[in-house]
Structure formats: C-alpha cells, structure tokens
Biopython code that builds the backbone (N, CA, C, O; Angstrom):
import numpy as np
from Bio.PDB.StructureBuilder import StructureBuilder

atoms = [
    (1, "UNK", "N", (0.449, 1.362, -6.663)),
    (1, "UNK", "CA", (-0.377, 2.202, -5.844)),
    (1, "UNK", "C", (-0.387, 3.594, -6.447)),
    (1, "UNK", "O", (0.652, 4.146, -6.808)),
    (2, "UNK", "N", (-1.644, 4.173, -6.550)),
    (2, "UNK", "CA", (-1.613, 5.572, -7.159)),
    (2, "UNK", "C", (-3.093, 6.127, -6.816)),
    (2, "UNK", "O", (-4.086, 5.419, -6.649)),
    (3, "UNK", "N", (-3.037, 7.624, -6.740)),
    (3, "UNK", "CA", (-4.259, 7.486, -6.247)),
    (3, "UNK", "C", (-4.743, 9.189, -7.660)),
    (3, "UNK", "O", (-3.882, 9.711, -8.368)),
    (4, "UNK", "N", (-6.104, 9.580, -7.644)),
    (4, "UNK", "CA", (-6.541, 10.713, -8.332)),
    (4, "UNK", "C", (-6.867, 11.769, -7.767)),
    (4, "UNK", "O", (-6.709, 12.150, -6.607)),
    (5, "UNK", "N", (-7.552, 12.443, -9.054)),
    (5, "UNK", "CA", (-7.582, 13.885, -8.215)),
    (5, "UNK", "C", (-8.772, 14.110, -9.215)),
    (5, "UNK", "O", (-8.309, 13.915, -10.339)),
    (6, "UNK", "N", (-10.090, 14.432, -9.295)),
    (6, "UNK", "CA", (-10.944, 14.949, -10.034)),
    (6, "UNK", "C", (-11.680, 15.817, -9.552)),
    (6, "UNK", "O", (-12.095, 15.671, -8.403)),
    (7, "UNK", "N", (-12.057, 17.038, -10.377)),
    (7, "UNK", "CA", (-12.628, 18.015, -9.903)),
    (7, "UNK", "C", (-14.495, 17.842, -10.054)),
    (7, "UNK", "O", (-15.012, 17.616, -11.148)),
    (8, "UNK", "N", (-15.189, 17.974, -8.963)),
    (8, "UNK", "CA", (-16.511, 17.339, -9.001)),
    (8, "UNK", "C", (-17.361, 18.373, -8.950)),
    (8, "UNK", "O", (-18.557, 18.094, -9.032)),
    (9, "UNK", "N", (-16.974, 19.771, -8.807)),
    (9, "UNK", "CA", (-17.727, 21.017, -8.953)),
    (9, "UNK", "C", (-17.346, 21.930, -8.398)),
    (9, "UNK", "O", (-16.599, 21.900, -7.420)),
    (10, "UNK", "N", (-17.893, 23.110, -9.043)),
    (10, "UNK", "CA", (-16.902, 24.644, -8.363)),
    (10, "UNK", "C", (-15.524, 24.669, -8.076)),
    (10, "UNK", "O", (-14.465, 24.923, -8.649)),
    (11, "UNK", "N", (-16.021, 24.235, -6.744)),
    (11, "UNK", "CA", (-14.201, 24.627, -6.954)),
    (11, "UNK", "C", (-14.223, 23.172, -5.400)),
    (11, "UNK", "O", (-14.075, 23.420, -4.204)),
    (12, "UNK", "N", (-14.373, 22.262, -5.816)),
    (12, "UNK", "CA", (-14.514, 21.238, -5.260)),
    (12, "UNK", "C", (-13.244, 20.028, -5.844)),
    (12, "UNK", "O", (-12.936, 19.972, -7.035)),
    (13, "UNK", "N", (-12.558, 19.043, -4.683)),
    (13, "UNK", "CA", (-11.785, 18.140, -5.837)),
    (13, "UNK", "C", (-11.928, 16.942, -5.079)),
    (13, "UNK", "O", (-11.746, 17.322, -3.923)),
    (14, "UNK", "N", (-12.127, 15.836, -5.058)),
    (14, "UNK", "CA", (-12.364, 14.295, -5.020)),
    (14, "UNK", "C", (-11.243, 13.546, -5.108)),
    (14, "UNK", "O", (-10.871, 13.344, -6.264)),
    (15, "UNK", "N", (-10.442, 12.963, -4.053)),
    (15, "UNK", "CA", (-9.605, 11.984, -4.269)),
    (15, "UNK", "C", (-9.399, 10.851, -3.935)),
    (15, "UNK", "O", (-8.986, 10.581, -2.808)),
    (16, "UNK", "N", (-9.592, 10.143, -4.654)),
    (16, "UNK", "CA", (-9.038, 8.031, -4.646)),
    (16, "UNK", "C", (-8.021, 7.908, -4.747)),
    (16, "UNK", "O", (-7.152, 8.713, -5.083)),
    (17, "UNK", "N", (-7.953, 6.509, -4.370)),
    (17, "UNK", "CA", (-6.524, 5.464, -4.574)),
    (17, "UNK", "C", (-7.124, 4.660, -4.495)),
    (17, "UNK", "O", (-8.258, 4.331, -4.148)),
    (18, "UNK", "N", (-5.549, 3.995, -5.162)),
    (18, "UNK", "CA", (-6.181, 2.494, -5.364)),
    (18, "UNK", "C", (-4.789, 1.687, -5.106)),
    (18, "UNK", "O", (-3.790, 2.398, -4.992)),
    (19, "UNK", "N", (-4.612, 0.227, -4.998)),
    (19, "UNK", "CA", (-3.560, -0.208, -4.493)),
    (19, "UNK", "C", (-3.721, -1.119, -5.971)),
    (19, "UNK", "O", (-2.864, -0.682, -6.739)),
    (20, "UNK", "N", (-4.526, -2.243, -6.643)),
    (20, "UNK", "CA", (-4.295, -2.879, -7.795)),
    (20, "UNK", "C", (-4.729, -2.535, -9.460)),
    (20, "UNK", "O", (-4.658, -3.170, -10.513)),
    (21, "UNK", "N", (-5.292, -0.947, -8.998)),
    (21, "UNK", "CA", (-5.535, -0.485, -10.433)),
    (21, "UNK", "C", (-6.548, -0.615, -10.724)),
    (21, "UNK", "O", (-6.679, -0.237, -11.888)),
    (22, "UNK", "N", (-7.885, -1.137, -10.104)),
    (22, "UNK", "CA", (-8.903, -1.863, -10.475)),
    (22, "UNK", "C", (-9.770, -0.958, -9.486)),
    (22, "UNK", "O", (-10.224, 0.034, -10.057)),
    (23, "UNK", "N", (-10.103, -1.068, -8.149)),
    (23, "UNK", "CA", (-10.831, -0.848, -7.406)),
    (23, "UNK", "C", (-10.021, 0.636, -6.847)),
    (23, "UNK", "O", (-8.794, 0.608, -6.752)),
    (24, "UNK", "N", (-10.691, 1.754, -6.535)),
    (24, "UNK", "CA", (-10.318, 2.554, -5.989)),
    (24, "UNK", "C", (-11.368, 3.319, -4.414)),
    (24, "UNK", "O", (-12.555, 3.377, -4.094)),
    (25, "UNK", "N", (-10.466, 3.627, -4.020)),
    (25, "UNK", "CA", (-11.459, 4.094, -2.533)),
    (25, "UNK", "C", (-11.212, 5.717, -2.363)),
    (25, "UNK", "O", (-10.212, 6.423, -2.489)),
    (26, "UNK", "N", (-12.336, 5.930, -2.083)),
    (26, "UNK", "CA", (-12.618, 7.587, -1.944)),
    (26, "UNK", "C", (-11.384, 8.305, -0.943)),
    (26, "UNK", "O", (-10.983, 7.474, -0.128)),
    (27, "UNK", "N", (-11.068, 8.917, -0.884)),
    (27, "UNK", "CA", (-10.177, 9.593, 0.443)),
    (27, "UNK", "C", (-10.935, 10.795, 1.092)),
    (27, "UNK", "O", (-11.026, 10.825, 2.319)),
    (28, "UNK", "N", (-11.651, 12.087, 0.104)),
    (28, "UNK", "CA", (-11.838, 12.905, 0.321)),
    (28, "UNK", "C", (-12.639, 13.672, -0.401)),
    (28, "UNK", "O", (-12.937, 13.315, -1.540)),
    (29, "UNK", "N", (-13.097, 14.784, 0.102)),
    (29, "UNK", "CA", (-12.939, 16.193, -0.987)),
    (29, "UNK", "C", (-12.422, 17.260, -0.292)),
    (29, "UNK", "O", (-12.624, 17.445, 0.908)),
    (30, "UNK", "N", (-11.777, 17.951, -0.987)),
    (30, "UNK", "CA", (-10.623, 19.053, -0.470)),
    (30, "UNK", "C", (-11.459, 20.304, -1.415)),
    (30, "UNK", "O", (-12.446, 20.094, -2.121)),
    (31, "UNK", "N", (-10.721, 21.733, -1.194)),
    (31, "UNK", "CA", (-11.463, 22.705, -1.463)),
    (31, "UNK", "C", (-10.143, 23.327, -3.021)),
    (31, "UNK", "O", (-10.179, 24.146, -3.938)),
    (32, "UNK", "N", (-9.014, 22.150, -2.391)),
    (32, "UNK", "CA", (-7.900, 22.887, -3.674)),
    (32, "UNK", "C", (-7.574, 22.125, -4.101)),
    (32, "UNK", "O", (-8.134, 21.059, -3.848)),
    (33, "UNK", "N", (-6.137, 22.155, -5.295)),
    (33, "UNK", "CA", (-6.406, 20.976, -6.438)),
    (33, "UNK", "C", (-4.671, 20.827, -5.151)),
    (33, "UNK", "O", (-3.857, 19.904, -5.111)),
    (34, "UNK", "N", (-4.694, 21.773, -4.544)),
    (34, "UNK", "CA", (-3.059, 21.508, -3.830)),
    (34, "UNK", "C", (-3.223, 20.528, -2.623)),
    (34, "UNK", "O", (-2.290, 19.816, -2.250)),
    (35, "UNK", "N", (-4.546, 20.527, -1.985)),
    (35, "UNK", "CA", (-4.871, 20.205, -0.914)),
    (35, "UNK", "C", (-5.183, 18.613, -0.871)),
    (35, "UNK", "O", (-5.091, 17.685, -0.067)),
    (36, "UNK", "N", (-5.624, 18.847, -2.258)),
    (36, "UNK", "CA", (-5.941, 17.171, -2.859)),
    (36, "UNK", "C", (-5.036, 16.472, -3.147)),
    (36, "UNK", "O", (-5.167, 15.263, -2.956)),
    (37, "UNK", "N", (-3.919, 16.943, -3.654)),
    (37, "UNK", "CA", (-2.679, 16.245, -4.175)),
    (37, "UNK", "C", (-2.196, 15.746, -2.637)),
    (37, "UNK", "O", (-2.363, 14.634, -2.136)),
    (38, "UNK", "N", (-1.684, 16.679, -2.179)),
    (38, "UNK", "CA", (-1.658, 16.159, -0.950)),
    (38, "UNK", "C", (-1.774, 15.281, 0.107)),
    (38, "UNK", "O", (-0.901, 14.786, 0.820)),
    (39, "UNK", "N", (-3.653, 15.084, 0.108)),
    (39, "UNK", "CA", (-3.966, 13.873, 0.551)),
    (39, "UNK", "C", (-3.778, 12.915, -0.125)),
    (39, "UNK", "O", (-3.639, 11.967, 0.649)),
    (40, "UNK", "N", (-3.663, 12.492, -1.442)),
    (40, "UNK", "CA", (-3.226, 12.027, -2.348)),
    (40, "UNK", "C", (-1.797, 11.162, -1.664)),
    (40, "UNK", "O", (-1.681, 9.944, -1.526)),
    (41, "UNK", "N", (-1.019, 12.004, -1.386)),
    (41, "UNK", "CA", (0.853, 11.593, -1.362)),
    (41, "UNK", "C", (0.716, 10.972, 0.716)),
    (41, "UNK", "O", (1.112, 10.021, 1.391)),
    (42, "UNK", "N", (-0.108, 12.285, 0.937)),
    (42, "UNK", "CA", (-0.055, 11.330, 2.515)),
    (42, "UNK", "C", (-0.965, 9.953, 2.850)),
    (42, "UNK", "O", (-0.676, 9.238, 3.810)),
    (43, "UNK", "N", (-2.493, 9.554, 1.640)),
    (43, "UNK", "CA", (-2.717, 8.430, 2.126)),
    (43, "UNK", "C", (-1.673, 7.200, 1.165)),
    (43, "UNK", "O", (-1.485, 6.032, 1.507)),
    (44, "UNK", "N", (-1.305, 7.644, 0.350)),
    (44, "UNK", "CA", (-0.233, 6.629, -0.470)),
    (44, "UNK", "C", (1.284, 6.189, 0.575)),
    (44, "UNK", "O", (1.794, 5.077, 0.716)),
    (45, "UNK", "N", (1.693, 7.480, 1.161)),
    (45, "UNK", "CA", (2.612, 7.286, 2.155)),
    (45, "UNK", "C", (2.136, 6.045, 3.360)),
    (45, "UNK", "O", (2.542, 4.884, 3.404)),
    (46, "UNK", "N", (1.244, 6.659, 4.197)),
    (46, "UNK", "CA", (0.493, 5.925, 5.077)),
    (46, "UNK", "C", (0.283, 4.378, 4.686)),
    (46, "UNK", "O", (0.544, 3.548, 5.558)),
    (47, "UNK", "N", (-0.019, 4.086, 3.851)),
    (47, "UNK", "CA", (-0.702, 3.028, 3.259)),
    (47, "UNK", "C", (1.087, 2.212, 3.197)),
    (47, "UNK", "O", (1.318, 1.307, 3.998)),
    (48, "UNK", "N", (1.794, 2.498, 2.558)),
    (48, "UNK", "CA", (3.348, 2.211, 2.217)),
    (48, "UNK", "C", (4.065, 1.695, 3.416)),
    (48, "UNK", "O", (4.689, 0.651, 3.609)),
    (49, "UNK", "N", (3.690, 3.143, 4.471)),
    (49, "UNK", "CA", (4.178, 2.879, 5.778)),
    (49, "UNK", "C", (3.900, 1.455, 6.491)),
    (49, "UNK", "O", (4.711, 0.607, 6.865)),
    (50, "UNK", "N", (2.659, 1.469, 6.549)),
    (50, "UNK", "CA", (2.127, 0.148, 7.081)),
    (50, "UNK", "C", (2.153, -1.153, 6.755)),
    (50, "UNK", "O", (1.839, -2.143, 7.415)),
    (51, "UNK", "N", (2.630, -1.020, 5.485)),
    (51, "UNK", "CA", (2.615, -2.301, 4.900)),
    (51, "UNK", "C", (3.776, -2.928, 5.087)),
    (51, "UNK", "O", (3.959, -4.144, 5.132)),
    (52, "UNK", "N", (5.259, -1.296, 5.291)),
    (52, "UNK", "CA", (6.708, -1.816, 5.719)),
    (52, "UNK", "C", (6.736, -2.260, 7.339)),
    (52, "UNK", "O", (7.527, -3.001, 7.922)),
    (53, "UNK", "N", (6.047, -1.826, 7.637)),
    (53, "UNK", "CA", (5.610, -1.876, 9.136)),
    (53, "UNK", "C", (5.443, -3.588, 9.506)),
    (53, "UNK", "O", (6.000, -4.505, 10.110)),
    (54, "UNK", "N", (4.740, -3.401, 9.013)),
    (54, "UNK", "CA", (3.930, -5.307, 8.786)),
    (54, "UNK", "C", (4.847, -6.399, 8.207)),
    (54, "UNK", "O", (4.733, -7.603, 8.440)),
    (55, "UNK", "N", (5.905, -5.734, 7.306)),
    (55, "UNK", "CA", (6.463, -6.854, 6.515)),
    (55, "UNK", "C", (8.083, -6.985, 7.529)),
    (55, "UNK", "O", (8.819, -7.971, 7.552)),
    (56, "UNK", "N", (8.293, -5.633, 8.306)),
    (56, "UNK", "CA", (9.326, -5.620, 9.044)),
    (56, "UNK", "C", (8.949, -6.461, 10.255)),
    (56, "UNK", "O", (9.689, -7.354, 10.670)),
    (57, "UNK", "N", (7.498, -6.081, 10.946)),
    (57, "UNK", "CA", (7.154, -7.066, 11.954)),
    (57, "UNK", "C", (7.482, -8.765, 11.759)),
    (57, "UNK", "O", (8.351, -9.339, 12.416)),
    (58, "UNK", "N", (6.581, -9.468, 10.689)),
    (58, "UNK", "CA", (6.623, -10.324, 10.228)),
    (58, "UNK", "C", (8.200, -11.185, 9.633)),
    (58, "UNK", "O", (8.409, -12.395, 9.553)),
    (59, "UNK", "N", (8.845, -10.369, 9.392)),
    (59, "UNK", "CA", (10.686, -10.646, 8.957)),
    (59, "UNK", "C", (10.872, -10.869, 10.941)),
    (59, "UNK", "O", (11.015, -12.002, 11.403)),
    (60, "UNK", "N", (10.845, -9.944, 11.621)),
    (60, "UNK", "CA", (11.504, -10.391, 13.457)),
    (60, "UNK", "C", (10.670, -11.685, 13.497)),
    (60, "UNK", "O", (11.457, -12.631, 13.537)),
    (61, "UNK", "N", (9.348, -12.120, 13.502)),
    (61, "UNK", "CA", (8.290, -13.065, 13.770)),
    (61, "UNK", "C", (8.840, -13.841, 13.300)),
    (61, "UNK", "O", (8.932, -14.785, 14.084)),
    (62, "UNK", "N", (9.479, -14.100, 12.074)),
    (62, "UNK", "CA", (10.051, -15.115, 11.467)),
    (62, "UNK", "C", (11.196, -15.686, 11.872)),
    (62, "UNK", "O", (11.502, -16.876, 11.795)),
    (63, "UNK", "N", (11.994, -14.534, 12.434)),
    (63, "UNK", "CA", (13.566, -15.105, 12.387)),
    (63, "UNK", "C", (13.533, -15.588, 13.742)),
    (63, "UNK", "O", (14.369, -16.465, 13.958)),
    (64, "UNK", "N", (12.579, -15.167, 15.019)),
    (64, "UNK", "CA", (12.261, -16.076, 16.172)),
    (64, "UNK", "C", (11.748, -16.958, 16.276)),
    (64, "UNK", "O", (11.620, -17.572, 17.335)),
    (65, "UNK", "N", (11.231, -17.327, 15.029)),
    (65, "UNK", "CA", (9.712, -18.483, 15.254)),
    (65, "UNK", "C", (10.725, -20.229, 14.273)),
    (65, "UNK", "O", (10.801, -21.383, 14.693)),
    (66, "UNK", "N", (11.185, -19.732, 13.207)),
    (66, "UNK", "CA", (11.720, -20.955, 12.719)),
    (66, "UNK", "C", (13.657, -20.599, 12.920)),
    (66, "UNK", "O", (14.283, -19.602, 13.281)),
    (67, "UNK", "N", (14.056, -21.969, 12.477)),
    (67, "UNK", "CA", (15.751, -22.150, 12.323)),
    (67, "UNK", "C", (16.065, -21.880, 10.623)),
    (67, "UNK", "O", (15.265, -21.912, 9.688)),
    (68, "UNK", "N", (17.402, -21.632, 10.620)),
    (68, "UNK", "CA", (18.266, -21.715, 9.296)),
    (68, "UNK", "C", (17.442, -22.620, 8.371)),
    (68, "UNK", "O", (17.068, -22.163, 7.291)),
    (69, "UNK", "N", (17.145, -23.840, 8.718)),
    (69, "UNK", "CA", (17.327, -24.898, 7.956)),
    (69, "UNK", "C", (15.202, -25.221, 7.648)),
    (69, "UNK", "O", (14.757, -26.046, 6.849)),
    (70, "UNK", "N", (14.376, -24.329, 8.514)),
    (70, "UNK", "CA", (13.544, -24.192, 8.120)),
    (70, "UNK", "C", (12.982, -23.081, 6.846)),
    (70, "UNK", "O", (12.133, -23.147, 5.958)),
    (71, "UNK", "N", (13.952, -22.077, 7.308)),
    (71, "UNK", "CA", (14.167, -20.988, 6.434)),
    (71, "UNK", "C", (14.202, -21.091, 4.965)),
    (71, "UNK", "O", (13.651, -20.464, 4.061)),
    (72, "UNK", "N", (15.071, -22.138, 5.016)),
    (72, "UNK", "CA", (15.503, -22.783, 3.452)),
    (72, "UNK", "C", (14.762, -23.303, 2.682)),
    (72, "UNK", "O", (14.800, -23.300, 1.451)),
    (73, "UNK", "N", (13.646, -24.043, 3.771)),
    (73, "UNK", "CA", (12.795, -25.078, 3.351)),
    (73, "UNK", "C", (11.423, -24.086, 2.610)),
    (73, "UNK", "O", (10.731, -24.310, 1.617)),
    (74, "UNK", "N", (11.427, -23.103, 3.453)),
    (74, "UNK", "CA", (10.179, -22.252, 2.955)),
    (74, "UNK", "C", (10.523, -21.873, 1.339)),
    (74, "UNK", "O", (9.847, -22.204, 0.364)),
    (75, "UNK", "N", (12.020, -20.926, 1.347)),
    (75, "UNK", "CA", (12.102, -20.224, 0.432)),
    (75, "UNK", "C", (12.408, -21.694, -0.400)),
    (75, "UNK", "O", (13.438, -21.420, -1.016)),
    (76, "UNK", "N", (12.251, -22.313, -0.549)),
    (76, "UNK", "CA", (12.665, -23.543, -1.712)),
    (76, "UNK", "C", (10.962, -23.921, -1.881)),
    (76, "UNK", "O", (10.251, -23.900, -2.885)),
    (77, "UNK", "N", (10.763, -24.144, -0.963)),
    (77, "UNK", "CA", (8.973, -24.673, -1.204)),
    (77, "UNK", "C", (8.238, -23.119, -2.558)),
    (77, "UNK", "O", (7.608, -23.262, -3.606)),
    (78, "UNK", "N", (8.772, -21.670, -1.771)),
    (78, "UNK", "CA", (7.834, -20.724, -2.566)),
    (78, "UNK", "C", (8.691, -20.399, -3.593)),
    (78, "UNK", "O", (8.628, -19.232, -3.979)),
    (79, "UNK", "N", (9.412, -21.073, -4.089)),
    (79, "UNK", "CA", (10.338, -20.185, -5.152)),
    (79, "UNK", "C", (9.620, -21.278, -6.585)),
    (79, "UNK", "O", (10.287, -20.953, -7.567)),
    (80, "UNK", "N", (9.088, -21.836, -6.807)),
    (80, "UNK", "CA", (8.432, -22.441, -7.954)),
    (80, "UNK", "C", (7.691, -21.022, -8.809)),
    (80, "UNK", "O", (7.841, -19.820, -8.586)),
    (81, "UNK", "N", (6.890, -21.704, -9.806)),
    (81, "UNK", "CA", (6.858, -21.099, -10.737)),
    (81, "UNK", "C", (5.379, -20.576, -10.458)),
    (81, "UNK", "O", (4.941, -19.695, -11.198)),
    (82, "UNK", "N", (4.535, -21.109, -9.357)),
    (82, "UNK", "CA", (3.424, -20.257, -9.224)),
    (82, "UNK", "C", (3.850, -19.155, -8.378)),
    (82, "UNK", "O", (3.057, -18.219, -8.282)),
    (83, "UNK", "N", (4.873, -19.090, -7.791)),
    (83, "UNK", "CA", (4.889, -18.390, -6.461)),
    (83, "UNK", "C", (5.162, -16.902, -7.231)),
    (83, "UNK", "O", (5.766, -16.578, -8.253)),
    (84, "UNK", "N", (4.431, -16.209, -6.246)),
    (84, "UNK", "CA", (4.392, -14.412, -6.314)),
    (84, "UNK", "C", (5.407, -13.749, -6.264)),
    (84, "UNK", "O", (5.346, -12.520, -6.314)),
]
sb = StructureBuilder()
sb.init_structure("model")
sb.init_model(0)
sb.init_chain("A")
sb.init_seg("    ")
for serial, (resi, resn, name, xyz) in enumerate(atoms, 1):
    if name == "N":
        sb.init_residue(resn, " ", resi, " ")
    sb.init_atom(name, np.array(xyz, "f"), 0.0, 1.0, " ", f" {name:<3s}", serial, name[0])
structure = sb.get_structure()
C-alpha cells in the first residue's frame, strides 16, 4: 500500500493510493505539498485500520463458529501450494 503526491498546478497537489501497485484512486487536492502528505499517511492508516478491524472481527467469527479439530482441517486444506 502506498499512495502519491503530484503537483498538478500552481501551487496545487493531487493525491492517490493504491493498495496492489497497479490501480490507484484519487484522494484529493490539497493546497500544500505538507497537507498532501498527510492525507497521504491518514488514508493509508484508515485503509490499514479497517482491514485489522475486519481480520480481528473475522478471527472472534471464527473461533465461535467452528471447533479445534475444524480449525485444523481448514489450515491443512489452505496450506498447499496454491494457497495465498
């Protein structure tokens, strides 16, 4: 995840992110190159936040929803050689 900072005129600055390097999404334009960085670090934060958010939700969802011995079964099923 990383996001830019380009200056688009006068005293104008433009900032993206992007999460796979490929596609990036606009955030803004700010009036400083400080103001931009900025939004920069708080939508990268935000974005971070939520995703721990989601993966912490999903870890409780899990540990109520299956047993030990299903547990095992998952991480043995995704641990092959396609798995992410």
């Amino acid at each position: 995840m990383r996001w830019r900072v380009q200056k688009v005129g006068g005293r104008q600055f433009a900032v993206s992110a992007t999460i796979d390097g490929a596609m990036y999404d606009l955030i803004g334009h700010f009036k400083s190159m400080e103001e931009a960085q900025q939004a920069g670090r708080r939508y990268v934060s935000d974005v971070l936040g939520k995703a721990r958010q989601s993966y912490e939700l999903d870890s409780v969802i899990d540990l109520t929803c299956h047993s030990g011995v299903e547990k095992t079964q998952i991480a043995e099923d995704s641990s092959g050689a396609d798995a992410v």
